[in-house]
N, C-alpha and C positions, 0 to 999 in steps of 0.2 A: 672084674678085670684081674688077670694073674700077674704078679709081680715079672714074668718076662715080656709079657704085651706090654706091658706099660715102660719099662727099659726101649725097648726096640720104639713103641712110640715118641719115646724123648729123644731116642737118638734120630729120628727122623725130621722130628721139629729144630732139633736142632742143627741140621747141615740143612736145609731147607732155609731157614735164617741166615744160615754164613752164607749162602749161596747167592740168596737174594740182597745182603749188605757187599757182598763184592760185586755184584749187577749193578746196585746204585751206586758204590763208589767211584765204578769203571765208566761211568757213563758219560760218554763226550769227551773222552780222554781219549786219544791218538799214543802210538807205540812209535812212532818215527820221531827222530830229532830233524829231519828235513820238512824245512817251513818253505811255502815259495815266497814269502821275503825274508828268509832268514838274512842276518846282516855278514856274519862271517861265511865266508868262502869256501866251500866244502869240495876239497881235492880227492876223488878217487882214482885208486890206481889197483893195478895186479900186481903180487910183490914177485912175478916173472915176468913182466910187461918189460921188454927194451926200453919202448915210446916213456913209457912212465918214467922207468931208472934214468932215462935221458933230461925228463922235465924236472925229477927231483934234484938233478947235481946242478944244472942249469939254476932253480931257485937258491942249493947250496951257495954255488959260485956269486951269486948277483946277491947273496944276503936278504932274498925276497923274505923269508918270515920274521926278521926284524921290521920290516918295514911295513908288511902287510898280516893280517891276522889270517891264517887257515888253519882249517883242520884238514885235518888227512884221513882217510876209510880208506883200509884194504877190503876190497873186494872177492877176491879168488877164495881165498877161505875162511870169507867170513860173512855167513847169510845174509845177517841181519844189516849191516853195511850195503851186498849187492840188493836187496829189498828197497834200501833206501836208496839207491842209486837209481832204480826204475821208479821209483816215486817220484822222484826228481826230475827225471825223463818226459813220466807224464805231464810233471806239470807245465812244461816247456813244450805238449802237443807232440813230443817224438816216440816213434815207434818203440815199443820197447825189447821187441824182437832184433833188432840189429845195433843196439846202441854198444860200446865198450868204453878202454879208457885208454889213456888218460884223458879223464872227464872231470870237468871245475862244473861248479852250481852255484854261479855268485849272483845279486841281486835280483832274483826270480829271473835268472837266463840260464844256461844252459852252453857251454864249449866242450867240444868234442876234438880232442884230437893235439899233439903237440903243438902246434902253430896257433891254434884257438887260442889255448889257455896261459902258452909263453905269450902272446900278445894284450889278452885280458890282464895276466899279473903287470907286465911291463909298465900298462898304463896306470895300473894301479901304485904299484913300485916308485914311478917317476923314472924308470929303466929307459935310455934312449936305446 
């Protein structure tokens, strides 16, 4: 064997190994932070969305994220956020052709829609 077959050999066994230790490391590992029982409340919105900038000064006002724990995901320019917001979808059984925001994902449910999600926090809140 000539010293270049045998170079190109190792580099072969070599990425062939890395290859297959990132196939075992990855395995049964999920890329989404959306669980369907996740316990915090996961608020997506468009950072052009009316409804949305409506529901976020509404929580402003009412002091909702002192009182209640959410995360927020913009979705309009951020993939992996609207990725995870049709996940979310799915697991709620809703189309994911027609769903938008402002979209809450709390206790494996699914609100759609200003009035949804102002009412879900509310109750959450203790907001009359």
């Amino acid at each position: 064997m000539n010293k270049q077959t045998l170079i190109t050999s190792a580099l072969i066994i070599i990425i062939v190994g890395l290859l297959a230790f990132i196939a075992i490391g990855s395995k049964g590992k999920t890329t989404s932070s959306v669980h369907p029982q996740t316990a915090v409340p996961v608020f997506f919105y468009g950072n052009t969305c009316p409804h949305c900038a409506e529901v976020e000064t509404w929580m402003k006002d009412n002091n909702v994220g002192e009182k209640v724990t959410i995360t927020k995901k913009e979705v309009y320019d951020n993939q992996q956020n609207a990725d995870e917001m049709i996940l979310a979808a799915k697991s709620c059984g809703l189309p994911t052709d027609s769903i938008g925001v402002p979209f809450l994902y709390a206790e494996g449910k699914c609100f759609i829609g200003t009035p949804d999600v102002m009412n879900y926090l509310s109750a959450k809140a203790g907001i009359k």
